[in-house]
C-alpha positions in Angstrom: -76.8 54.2 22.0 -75.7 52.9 25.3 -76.8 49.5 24.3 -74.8 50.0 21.2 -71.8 50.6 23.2 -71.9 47.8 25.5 -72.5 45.3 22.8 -69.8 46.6 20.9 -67.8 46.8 24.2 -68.7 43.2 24.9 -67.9 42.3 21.6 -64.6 43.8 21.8 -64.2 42.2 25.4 -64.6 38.7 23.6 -62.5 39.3 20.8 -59.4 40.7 22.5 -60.0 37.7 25.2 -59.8 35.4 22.0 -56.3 37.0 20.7 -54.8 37.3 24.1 -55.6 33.2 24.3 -54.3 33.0 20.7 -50.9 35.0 21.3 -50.6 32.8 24.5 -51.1 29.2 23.2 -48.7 31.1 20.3 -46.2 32.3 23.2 -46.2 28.5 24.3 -45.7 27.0 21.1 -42.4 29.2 20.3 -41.2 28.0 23.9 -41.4 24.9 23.1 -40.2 24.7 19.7 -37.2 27.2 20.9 -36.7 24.2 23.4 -36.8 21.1 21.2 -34.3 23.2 18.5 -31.9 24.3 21.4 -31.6 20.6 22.1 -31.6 19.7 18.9 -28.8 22.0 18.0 -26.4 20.8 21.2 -27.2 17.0 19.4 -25.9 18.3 16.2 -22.9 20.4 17.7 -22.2 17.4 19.6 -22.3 14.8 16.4 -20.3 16.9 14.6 -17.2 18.2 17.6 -15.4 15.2 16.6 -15.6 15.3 12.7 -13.1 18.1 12.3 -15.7 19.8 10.1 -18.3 22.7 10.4 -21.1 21.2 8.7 -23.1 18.2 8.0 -22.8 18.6 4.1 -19.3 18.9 4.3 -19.0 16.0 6.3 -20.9 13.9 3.6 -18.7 15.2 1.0 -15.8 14.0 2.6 -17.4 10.3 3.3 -18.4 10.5 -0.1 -14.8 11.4 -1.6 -13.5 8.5 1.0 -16.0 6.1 -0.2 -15.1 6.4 -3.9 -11.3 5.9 -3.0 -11.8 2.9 -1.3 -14.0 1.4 -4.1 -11.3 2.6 -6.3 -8.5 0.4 -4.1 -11.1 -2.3 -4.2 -11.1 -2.6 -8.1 -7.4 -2.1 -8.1 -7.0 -5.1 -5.9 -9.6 -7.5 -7.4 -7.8 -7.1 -10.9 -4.8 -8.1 -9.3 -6.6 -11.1 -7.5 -7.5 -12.2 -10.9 -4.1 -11.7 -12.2 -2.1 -13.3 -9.3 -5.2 -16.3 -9.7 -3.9 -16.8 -13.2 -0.2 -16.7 -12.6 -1.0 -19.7 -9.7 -2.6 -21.2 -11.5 0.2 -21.6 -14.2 2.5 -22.1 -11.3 4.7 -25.5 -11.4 3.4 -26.8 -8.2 3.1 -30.3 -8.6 6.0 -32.6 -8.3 6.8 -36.6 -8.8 9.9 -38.2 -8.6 11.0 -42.0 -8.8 14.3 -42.8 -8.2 15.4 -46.5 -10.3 18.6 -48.2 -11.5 18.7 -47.6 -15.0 21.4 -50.2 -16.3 20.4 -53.5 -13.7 23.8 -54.6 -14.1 25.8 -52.5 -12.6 25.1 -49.6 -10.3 22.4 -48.8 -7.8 19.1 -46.2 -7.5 21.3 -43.5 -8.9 19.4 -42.7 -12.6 15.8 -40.6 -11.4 13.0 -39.4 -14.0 11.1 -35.6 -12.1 8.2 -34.6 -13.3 6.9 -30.7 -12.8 3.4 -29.5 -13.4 1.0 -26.6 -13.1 -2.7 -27.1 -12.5 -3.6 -27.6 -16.1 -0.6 -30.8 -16.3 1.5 -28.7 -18.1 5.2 -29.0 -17.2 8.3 -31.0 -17.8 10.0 -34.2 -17.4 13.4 -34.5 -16.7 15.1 -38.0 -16.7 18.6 -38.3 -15.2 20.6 -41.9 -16.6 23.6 -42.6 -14.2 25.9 -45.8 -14.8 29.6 -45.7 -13.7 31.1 -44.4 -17.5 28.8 -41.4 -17.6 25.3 -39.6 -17.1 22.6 -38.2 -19.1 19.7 -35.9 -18.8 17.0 -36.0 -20.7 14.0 -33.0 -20.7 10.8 -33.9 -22.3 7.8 -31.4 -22.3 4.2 -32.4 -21.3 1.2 -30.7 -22.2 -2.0 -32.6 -20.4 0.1 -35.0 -19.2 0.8 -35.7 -22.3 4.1 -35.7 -24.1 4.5 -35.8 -28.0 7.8 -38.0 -27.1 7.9 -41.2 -25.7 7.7 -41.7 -22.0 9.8 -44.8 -19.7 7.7 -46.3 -17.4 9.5 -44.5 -14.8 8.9 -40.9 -16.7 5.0 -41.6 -17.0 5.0 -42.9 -13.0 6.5 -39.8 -12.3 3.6 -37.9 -14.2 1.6 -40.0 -12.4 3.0 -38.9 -8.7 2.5 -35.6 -9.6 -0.8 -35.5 -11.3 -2.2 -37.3 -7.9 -0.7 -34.2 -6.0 -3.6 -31.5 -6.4 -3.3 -28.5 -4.1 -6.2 -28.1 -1.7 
């Protein structure tokens, strides 16, 4: 029986050795992991000191809800873009004027034909006769470039001067 008690004790030895080795390498393990999440944690506390927020998933709600708005301004602003692209673009920008002496005989440079256009040519002439009895002014609408009246020479030069005038 004393044999049986000594291998038994030995056995017991061995296997208490074993879990005392176990609980240490165990014992390490938590120090190390309770290190690596105490730094971890100071990381965190310091990302988030500045955010005005206790947690990270409120954080990301609130970047989220930001976010959105801003796309929401940015949709706004390009249907206005469009709009205000369209408006220019019907904008009377370009302008010709020739000044000429209607009546040869008497007068000087005094009669004028002004042309105003938009990007597409669509505007007006406006033709101003001056001799020294009266004046007239004459208004003639152009689509194209085009007018379903008749144009002076003068009136389609004007066109002319300001179809060559293209923004840029």
């Amino acid at each position: 029986m004393t044999e049986l008690n000594e291998l038994i004790s030995e056995q017991l030895f061995v296997i208490v050795a074993v879990i005392v080795v176990m609980m240490l390498i165990l014992l390490i393990s938590v120090l190390v992991q309770t290190v690596r999440l105490g730094k971890l944690r100071k990381r965190y506390e310091r990302m988030m000191a500045g955010a005005g927020v206790e947690d990270l998933e409120t954080l990301l709600l609130n970047l989220k809800v930001q976010t959105d708005a801003v796309e929401d301004e940015q949709e706004v602003q390009r249907r206005m873009l469009a709009m205000l692209e369209q408006r220019q673009r019907m904008a009377k920008s370009k302008l010709g004027m020739v000044r000429y002496n209607a009546f040869s005989d008497q007068g000087s440079d005094l009669s004028f034909s002004f042309a105003l256009l938009d990007e597409l040519d669509n505007g007006i002439v406006l033709s101003g006769l001056h001799n020294r009895d009266s004046s007239y002014v004459y208004a003639k609408p152009l689509q194209q470039g085009e007018s379903k009246y008749a144009l002076s020479p003068e009136e389609k030069e004007a066109v002319a001067q300001a179809q060559a005038r293209r923004e840029g």
